[in-house]
Biopython code that builds the backbone (N, CA, C, O; Angstrom):
import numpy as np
from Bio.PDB.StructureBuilder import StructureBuilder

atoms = [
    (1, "UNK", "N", (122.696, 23.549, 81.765)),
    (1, "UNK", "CA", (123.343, 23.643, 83.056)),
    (1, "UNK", "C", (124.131, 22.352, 83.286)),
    (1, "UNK", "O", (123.665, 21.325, 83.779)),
    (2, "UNK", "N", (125.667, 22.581, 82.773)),
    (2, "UNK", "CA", (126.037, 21.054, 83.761)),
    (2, "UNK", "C", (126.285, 21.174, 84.593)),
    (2, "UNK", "O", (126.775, 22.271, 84.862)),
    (3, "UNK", "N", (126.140, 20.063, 85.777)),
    (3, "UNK", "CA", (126.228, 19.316, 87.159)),
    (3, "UNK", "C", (128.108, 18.996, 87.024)),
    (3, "UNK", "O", (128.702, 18.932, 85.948)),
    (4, "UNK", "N", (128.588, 18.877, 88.043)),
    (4, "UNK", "CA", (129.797, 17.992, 87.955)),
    (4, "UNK", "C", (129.366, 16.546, 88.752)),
    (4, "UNK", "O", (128.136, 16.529, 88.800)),
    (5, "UNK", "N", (129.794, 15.635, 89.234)),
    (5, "UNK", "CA", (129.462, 14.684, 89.385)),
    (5, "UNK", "C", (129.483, 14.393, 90.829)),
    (5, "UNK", "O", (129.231, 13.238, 91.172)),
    (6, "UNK", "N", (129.840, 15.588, 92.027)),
    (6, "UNK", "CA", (129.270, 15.274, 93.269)),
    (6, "UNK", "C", (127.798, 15.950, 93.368)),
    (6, "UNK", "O", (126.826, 15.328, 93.796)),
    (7, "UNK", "N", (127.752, 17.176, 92.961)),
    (7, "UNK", "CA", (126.254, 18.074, 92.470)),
    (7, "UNK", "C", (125.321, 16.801, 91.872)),
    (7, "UNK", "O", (124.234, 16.871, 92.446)),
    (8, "UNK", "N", (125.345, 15.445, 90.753)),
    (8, "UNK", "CA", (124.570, 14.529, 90.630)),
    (8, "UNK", "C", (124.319, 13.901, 91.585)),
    (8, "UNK", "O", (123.159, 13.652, 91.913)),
    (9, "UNK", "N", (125.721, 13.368, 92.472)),
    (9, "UNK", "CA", (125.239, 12.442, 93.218)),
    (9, "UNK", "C", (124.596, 12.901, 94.516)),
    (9, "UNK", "O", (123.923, 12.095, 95.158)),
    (10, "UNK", "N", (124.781, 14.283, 94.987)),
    (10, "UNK", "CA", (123.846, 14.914, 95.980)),
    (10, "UNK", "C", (122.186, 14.764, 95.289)),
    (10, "UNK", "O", (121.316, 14.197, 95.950)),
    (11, "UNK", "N", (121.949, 15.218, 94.199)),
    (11, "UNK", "CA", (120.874, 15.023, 93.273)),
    (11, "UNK", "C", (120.063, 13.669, 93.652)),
    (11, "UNK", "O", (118.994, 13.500, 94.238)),
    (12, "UNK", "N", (120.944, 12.826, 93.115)),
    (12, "UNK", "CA", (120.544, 11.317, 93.538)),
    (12, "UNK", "C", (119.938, 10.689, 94.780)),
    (12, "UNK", "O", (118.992, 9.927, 94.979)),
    (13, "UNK", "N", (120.955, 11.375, 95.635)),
    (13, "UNK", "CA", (120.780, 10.879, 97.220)),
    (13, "UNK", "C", (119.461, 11.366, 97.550)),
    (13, "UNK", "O", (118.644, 10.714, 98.202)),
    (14, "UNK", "N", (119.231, 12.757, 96.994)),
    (14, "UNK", "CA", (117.859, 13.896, 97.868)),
    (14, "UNK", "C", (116.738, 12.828, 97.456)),
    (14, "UNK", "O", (115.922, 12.206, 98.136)),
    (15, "UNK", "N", (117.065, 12.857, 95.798)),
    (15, "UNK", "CA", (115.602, 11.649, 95.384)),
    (15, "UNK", "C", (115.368, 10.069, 95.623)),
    (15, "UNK", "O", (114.391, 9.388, 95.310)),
    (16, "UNK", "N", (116.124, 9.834, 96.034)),
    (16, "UNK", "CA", (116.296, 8.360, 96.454)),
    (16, "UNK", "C", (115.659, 8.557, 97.846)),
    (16, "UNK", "O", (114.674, 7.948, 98.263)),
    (17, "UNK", "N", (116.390, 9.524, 98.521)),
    (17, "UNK", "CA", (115.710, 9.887, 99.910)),
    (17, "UNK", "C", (114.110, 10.113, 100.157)),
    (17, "UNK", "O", (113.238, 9.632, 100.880)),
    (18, "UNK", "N", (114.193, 10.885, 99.382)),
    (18, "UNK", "CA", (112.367, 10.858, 98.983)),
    (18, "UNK", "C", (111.284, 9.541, 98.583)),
    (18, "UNK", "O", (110.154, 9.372, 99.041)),
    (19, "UNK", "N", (111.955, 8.750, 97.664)),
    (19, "UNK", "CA", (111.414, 7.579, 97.418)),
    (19, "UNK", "C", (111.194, 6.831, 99.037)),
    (19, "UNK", "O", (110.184, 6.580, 99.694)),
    (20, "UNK", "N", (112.535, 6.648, 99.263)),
    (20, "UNK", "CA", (112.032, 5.908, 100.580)),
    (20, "UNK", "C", (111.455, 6.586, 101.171)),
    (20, "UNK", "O", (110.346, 6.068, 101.306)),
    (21, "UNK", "N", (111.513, 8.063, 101.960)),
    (21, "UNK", "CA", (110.292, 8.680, 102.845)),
    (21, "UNK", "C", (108.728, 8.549, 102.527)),
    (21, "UNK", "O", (107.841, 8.776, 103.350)),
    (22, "UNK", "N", (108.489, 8.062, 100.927)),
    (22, "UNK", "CA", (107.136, 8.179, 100.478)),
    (22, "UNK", "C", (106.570, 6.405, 100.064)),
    (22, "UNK", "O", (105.403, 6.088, 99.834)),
    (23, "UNK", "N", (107.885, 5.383, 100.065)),
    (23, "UNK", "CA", (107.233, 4.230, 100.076)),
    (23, "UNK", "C", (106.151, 3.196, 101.006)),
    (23, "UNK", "O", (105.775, 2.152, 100.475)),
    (24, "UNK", "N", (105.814, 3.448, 102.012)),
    (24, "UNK", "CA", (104.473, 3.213, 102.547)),
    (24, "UNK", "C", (103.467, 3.752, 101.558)),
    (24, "UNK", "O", (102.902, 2.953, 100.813)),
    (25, "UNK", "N", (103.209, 4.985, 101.492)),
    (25, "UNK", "CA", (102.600, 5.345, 100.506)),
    (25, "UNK", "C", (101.990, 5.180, 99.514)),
    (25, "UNK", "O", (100.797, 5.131, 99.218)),
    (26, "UNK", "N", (103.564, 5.035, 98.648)),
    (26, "UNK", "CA", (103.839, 4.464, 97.100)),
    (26, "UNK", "C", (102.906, 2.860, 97.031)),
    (26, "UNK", "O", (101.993, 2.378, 96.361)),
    (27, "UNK", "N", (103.851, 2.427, 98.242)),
    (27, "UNK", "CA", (102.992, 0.206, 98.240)),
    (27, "UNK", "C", (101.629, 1.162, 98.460)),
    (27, "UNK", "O", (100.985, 0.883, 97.448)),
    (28, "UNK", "N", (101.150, 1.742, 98.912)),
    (28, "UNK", "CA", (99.733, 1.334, 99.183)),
    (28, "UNK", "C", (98.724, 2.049, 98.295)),
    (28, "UNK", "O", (97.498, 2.053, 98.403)),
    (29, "UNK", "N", (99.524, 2.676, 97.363)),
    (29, "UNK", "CA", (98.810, 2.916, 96.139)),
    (29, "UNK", "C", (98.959, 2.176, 95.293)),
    (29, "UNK", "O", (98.109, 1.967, 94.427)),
    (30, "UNK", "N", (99.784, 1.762, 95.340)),
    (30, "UNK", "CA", (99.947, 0.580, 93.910)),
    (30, "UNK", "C", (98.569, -0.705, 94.726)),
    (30, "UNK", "O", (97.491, -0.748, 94.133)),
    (31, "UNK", "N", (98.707, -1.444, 95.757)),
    (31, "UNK", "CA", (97.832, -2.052, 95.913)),
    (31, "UNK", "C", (96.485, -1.464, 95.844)),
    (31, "UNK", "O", (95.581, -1.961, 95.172)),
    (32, "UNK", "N", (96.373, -0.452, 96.513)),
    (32, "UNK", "CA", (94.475, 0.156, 95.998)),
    (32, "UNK", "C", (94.364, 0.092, 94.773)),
    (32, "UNK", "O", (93.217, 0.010, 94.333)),
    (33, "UNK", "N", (95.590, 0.108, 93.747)),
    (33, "UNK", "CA", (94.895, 0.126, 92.347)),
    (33, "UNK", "C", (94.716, -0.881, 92.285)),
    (33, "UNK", "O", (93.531, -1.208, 92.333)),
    (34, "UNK", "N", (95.877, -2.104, 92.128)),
    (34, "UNK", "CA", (95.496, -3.264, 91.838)),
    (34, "UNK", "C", (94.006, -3.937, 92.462)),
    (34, "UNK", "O", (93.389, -4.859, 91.931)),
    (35, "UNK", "N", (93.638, -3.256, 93.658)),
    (35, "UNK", "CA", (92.980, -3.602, 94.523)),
    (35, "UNK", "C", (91.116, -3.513, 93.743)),
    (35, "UNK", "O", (90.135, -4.192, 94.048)),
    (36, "UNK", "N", (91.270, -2.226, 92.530)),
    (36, "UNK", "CA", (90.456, -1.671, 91.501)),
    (36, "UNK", "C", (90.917, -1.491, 90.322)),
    (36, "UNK", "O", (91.267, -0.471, 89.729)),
    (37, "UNK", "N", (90.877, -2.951, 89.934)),
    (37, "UNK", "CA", (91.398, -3.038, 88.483)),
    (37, "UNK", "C", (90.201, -1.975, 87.184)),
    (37, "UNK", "O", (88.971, -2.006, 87.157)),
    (38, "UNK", "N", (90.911, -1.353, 86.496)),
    (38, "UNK", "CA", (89.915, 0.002, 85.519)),
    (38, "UNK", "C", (90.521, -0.518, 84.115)),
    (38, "UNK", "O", (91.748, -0.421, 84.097)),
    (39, "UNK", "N", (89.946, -1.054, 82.918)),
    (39, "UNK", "CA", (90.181, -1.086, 81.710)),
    (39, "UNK", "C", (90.702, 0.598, 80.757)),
    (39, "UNK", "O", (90.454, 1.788, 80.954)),
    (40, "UNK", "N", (91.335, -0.006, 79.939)),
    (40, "UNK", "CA", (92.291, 1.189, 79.343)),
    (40, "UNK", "C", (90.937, 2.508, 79.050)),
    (40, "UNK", "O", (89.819, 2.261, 78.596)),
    (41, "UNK", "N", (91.333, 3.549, 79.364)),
    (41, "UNK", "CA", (90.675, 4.729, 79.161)),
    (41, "UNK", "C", (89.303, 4.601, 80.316)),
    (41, "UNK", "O", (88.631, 5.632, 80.301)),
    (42, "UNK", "N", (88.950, 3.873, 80.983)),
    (42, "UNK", "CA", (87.636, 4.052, 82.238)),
    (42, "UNK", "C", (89.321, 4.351, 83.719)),
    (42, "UNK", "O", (89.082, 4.264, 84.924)),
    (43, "UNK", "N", (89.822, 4.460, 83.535)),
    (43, "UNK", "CA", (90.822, 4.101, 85.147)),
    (43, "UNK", "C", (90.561, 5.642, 85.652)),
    (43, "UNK", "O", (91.390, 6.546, 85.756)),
    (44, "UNK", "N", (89.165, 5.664, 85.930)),
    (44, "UNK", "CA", (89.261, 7.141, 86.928)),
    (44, "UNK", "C", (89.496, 6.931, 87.880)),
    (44, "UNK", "O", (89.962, 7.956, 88.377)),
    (45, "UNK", "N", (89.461, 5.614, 89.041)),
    (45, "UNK", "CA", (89.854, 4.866, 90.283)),
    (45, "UNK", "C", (91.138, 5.851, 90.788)),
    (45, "UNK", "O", (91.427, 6.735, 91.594)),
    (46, "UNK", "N", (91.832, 4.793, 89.395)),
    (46, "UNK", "CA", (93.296, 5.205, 89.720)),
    (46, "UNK", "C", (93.545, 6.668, 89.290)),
    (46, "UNK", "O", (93.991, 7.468, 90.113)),
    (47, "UNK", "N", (93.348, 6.930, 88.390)),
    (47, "UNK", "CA", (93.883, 8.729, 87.824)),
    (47, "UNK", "C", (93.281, 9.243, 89.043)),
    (47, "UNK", "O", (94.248, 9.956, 89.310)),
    (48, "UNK", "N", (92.398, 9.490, 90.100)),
    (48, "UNK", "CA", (91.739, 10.059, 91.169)),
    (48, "UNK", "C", (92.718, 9.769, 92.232)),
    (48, "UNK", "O", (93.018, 10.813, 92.810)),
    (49, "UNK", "N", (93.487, 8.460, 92.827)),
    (49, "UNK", "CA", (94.231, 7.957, 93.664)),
    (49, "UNK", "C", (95.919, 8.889, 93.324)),
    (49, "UNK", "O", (96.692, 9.557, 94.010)),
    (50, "UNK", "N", (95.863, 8.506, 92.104)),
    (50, "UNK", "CA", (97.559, 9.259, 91.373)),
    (50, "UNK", "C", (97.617, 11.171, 91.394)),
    (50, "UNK", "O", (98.450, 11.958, 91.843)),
    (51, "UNK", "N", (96.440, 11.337, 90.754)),
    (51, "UNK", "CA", (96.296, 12.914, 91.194)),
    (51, "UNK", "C", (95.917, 13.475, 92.233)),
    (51, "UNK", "O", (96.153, 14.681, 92.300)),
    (52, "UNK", "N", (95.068, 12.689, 93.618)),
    (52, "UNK", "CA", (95.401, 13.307, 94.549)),
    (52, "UNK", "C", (96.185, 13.060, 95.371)),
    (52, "UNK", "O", (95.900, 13.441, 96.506)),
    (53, "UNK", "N", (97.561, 12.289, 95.156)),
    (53, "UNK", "CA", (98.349, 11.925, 95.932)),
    (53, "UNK", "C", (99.286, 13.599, 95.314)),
    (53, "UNK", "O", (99.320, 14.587, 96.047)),
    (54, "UNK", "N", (99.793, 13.590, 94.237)),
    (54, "UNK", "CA", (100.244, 14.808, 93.711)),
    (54, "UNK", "C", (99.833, 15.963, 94.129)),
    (54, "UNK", "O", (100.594, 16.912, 94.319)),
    (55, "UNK", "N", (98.146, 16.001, 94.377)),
    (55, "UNK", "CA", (98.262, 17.350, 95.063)),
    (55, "UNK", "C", (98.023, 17.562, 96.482)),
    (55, "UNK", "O", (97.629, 18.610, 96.994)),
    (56, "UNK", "N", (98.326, 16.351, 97.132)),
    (56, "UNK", "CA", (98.440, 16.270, 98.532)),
    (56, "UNK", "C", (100.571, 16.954, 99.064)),
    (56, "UNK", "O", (100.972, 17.464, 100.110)),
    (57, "UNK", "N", (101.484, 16.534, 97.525)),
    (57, "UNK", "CA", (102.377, 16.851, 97.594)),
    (57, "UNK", "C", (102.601, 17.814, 97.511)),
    (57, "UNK", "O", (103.730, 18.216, 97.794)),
    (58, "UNK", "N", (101.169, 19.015, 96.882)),
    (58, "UNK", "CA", (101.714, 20.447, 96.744)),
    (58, "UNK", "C", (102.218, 20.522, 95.449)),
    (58, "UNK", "O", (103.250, 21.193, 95.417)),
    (59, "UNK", "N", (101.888, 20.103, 94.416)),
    (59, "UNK", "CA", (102.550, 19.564, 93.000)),
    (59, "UNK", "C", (101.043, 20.367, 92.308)),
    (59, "UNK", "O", (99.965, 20.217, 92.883)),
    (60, "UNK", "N", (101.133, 20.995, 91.349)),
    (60, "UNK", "CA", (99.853, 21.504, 90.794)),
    (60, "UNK", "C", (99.438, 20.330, 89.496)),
    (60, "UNK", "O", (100.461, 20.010, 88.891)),
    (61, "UNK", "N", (98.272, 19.693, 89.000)),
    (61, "UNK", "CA", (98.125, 18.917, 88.344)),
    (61, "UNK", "C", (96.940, 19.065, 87.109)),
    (61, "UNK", "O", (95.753, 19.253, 87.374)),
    (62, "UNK", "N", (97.203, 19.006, 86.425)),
    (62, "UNK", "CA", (96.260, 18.973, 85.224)),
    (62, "UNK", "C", (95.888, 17.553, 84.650)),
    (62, "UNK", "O", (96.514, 16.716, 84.000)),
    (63, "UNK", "N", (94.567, 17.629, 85.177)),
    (63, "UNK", "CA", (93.338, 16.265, 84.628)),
    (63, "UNK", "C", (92.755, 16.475, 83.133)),
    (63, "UNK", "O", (92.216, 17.499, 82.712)),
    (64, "UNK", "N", (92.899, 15.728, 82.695)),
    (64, "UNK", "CA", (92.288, 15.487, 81.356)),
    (64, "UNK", "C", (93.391, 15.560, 80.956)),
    (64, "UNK", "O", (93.086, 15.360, 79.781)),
    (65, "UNK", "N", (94.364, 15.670, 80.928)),
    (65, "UNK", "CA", (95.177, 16.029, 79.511)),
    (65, "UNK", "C", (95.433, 15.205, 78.801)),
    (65, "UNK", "O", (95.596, 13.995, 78.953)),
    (66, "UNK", "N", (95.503, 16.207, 77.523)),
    (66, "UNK", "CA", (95.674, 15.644, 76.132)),
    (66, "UNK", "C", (94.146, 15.166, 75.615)),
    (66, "UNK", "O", (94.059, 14.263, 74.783)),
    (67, "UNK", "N", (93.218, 15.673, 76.030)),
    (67, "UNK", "CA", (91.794, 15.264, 75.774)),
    (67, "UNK", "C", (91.670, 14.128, 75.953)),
    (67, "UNK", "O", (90.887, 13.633, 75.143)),
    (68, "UNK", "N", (92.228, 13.189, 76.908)),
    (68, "UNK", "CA", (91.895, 11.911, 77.705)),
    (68, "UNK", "C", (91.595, 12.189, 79.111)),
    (68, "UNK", "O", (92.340, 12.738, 79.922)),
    (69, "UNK", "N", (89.951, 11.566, 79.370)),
    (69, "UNK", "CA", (89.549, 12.154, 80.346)),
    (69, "UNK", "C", (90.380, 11.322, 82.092)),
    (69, "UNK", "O", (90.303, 11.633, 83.281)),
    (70, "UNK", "N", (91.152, 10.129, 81.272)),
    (70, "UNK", "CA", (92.222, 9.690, 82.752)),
    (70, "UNK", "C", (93.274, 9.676, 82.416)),
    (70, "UNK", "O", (94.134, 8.837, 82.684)),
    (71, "UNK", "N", (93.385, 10.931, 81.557)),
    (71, "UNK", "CA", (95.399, 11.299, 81.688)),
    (71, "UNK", "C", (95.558, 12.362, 82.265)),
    (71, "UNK", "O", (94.534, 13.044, 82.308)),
    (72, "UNK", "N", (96.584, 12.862, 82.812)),
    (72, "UNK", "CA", (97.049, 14.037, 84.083)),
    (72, "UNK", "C", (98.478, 14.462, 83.496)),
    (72, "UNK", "O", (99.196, 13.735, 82.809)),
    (73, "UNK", "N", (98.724, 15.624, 83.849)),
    (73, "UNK", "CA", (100.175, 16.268, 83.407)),
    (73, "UNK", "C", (100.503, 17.169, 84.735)),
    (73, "UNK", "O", (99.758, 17.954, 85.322)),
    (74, "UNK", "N", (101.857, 16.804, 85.018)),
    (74, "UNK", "CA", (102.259, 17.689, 86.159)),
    (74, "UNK", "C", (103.436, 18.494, 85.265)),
    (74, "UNK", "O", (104.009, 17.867, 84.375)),
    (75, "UNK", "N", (103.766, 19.844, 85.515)),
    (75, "UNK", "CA", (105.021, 20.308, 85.097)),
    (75, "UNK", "C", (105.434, 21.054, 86.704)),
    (75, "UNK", "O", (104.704, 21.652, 87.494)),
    (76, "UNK", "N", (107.216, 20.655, 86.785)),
    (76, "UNK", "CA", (107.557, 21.417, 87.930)),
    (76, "UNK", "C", (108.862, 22.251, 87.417)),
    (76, "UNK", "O", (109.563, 22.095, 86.418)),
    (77, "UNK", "N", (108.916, 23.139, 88.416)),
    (77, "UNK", "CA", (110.474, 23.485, 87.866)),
    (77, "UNK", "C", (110.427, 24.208, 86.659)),
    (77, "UNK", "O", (109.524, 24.018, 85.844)),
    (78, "UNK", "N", (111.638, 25.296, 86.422)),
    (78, "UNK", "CA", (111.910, 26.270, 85.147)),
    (78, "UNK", "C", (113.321, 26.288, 85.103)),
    (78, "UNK", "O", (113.900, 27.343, 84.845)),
    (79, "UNK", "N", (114.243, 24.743, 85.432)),
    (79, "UNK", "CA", (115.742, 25.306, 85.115)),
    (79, "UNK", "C", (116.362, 25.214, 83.684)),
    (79, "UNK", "O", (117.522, 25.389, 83.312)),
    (80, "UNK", "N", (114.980, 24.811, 82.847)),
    (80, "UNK", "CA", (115.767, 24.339, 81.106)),
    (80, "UNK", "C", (116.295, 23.224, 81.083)),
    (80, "UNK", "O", (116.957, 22.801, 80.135)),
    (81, "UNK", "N", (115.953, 22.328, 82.624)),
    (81, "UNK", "CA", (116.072, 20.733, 82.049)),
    (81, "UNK", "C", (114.536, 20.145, 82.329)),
    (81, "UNK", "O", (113.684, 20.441, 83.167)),
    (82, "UNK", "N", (114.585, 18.934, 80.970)),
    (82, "UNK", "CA", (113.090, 18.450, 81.242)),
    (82, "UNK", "C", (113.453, 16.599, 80.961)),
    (82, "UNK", "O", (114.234, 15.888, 80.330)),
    (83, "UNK", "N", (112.314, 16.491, 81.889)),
    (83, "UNK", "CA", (112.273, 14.895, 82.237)),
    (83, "UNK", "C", (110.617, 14.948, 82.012)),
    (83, "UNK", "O", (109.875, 15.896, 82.270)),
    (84, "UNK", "N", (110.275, 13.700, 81.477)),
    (84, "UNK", "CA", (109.217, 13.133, 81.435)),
    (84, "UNK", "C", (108.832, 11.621, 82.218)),
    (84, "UNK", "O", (109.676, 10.762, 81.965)),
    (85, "UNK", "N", (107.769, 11.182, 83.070)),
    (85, "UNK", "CA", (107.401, 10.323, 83.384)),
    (85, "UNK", "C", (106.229, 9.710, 83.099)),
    (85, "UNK", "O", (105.238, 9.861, 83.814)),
    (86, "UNK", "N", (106.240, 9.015, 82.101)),
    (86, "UNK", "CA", (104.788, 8.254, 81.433)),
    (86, "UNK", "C", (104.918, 6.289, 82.034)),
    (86, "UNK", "O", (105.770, 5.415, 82.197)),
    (87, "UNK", "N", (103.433, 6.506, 82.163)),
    (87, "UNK", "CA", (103.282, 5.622, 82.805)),
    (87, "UNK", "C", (102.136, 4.735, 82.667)),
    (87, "UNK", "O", (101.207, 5.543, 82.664)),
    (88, "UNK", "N", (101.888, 4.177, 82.611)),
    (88, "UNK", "CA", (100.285, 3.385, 82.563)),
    (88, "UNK", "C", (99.602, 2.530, 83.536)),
    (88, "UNK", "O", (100.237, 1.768, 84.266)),
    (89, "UNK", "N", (98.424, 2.626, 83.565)),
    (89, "UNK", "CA", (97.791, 2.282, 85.213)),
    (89, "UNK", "C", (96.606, 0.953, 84.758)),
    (89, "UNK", "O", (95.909, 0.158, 85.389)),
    (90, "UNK", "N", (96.836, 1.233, 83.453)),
    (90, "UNK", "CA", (95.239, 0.396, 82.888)),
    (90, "UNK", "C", (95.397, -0.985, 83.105)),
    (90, "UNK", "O", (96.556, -1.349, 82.908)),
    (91, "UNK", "N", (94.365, -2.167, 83.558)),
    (91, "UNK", "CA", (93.924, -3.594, 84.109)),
    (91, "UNK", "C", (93.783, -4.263, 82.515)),
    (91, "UNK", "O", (93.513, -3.827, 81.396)),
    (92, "UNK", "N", (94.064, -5.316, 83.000)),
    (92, "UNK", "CA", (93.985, -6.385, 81.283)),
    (92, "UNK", "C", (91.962, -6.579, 81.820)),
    (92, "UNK", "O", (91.345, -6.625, 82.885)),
    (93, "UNK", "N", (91.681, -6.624, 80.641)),
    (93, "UNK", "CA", (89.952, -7.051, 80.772)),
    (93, "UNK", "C", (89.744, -8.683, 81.101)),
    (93, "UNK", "O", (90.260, -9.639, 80.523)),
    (94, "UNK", "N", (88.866, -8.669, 82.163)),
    (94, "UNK", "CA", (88.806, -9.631, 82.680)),
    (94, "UNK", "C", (89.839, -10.628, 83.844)),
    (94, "UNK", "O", (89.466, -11.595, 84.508)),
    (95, "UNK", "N", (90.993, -10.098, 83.802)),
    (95, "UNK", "CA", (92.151, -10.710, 84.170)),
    (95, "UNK", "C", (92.607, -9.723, 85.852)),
    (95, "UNK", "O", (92.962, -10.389, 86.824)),
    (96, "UNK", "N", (92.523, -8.133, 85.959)),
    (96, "UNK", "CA", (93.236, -7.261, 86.373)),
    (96, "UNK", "C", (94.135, -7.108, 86.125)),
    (96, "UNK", "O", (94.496, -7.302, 84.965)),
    (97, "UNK", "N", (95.244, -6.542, 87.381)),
    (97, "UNK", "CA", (96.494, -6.349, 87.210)),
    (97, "UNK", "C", (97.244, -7.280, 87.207)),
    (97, "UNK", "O", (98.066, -7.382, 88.118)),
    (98, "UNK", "N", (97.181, -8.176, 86.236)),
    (98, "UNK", "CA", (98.087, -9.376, 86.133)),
    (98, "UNK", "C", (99.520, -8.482, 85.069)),
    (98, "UNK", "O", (100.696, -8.824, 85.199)),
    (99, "UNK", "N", (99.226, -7.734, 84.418)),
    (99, "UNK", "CA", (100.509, -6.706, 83.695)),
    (99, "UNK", "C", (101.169, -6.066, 84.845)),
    (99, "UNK", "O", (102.303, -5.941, 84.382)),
    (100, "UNK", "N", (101.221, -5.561, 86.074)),
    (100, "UNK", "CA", (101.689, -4.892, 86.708)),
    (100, "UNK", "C", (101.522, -3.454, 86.676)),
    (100, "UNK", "O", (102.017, -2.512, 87.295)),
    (101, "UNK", "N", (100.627, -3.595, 85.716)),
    (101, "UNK", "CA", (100.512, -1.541, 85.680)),
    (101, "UNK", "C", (100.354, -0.788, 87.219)),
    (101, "UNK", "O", (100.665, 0.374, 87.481)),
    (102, "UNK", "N", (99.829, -1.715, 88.065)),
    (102, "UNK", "CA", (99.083, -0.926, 89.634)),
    (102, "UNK", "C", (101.069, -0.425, 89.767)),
    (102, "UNK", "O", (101.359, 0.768, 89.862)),
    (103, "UNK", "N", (101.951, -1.285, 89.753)),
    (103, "UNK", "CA", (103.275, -1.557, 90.227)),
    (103, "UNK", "C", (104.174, 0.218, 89.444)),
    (103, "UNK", "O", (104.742, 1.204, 89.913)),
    (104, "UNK", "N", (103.700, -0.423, 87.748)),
    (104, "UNK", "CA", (104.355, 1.328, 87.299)),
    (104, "UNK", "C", (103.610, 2.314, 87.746)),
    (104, "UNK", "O", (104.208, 3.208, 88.345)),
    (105, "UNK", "N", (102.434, 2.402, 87.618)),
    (105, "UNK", "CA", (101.957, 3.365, 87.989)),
    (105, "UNK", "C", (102.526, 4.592, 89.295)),
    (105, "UNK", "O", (102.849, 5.779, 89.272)),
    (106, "UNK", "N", (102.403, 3.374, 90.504)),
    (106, "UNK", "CA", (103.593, 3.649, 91.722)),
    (106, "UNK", "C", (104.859, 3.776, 91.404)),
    (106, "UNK", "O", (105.151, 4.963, 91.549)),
    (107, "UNK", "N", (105.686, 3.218, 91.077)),
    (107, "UNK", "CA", (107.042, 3.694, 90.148)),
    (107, "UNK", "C", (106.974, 4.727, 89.680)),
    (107, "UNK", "O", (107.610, 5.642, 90.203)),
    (108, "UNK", "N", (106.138, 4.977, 88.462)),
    (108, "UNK", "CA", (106.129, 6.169, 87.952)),
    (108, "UNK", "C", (106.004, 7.373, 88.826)),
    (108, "UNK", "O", (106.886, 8.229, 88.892)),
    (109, "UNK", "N", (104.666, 7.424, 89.627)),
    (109, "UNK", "CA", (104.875, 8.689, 90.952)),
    (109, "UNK", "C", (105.604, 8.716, 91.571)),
    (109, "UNK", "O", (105.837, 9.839, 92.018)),
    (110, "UNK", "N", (106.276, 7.857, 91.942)),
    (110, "UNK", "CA", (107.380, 8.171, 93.280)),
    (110, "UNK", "C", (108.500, 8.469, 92.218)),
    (110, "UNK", "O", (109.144, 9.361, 92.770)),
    (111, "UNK", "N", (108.861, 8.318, 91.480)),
    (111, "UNK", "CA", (109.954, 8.962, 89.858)),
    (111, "UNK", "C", (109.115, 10.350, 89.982)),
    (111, "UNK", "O", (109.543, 11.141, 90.823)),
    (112, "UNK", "N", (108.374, 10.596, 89.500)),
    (112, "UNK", "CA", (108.089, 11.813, 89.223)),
    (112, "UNK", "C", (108.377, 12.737, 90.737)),
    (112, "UNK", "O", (109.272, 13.561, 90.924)),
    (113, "UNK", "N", (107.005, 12.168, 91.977)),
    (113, "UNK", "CA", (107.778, 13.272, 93.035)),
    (113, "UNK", "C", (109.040, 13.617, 93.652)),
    (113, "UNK", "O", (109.439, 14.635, 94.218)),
    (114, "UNK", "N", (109.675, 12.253, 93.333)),
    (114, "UNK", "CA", (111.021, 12.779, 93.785)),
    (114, "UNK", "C", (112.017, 13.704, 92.974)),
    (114, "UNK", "O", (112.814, 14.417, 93.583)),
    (115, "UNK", "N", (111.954, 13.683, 91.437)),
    (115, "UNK", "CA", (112.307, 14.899, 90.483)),
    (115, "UNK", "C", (112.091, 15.990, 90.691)),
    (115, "UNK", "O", (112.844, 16.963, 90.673)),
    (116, "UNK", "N", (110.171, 15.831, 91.082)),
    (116, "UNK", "CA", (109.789, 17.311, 91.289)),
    (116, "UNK", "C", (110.733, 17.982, 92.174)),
    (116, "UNK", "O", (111.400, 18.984, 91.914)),
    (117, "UNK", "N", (110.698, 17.143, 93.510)),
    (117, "UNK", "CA", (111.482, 17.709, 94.617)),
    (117, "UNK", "C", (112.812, 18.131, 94.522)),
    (117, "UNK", "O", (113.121, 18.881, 95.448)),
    (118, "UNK", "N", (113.581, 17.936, 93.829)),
    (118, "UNK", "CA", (115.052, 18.438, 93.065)),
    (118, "UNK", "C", (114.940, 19.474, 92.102)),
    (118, "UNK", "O", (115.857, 20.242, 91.812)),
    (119, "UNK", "N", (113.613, 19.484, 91.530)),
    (119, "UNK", "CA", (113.012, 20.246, 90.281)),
    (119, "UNK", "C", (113.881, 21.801, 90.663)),
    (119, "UNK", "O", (113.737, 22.784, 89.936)),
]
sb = StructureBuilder()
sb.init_structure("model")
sb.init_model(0)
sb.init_chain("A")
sb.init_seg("    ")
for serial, (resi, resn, name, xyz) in enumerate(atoms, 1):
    if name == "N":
        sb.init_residue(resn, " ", resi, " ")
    sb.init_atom(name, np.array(xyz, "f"), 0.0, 1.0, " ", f" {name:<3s}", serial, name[0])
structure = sb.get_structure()
């Protein structure tokens, strides 16, 4: 399906629009994580905070995936375009979120719901 290039930038605007309607939010998930730093593969904290923010959006979500018990897969949308948003939430050991993962993590959802919402 191509777009011409006011159809993108309407695209753009809706999800940008969304980002900001959901950044209170967004900051205050990224700080609860940081807030509960989880070493790589224990971050049920956060995978629990990230997936029920998704299905507070009405977004259907699949836990476990990929046989990792804190990875999640959302699929939205059937127009034959696909976007992926991977992301990582995991704390350095001993240290926390000194990597910023609490930061992508939030990035990454507010990327993903606002796609969905154009989806």
């Amino acid at each position: 399906m191509a777009l011409d290039e006011q159809q993108i930038a309407e695209l753009k605007a809706r999800a940008c629009a969304d980002i900001d309607a959901r950044a209170a939010d967004l900051i205050a998930a990224s700080h609860d994580i940081h807030a509960h730093p989880e070493t790589n593969y224990e971050e049920r904290y956060a995978h629990d905070r990230l997936t029920r923010m998704i299905d507070e959006a009405g977004y259907g979500v699949t836990r476990g995936a990929y046989n990792i018990d804190t990875a999640f897969q959302t699929n939205v949308g059937s127009r034959g375009l696909n976007v992926s948003v991977l992301c990582e939430y995991d704390a350095l050991p001993g240290i926390g979120h000194a990597c910023g993962h609490n930061i992508i993590a939030a990035a990454g959802l507010g990327a993903g719901l606002a796609l969905a919402g154009i989806a």
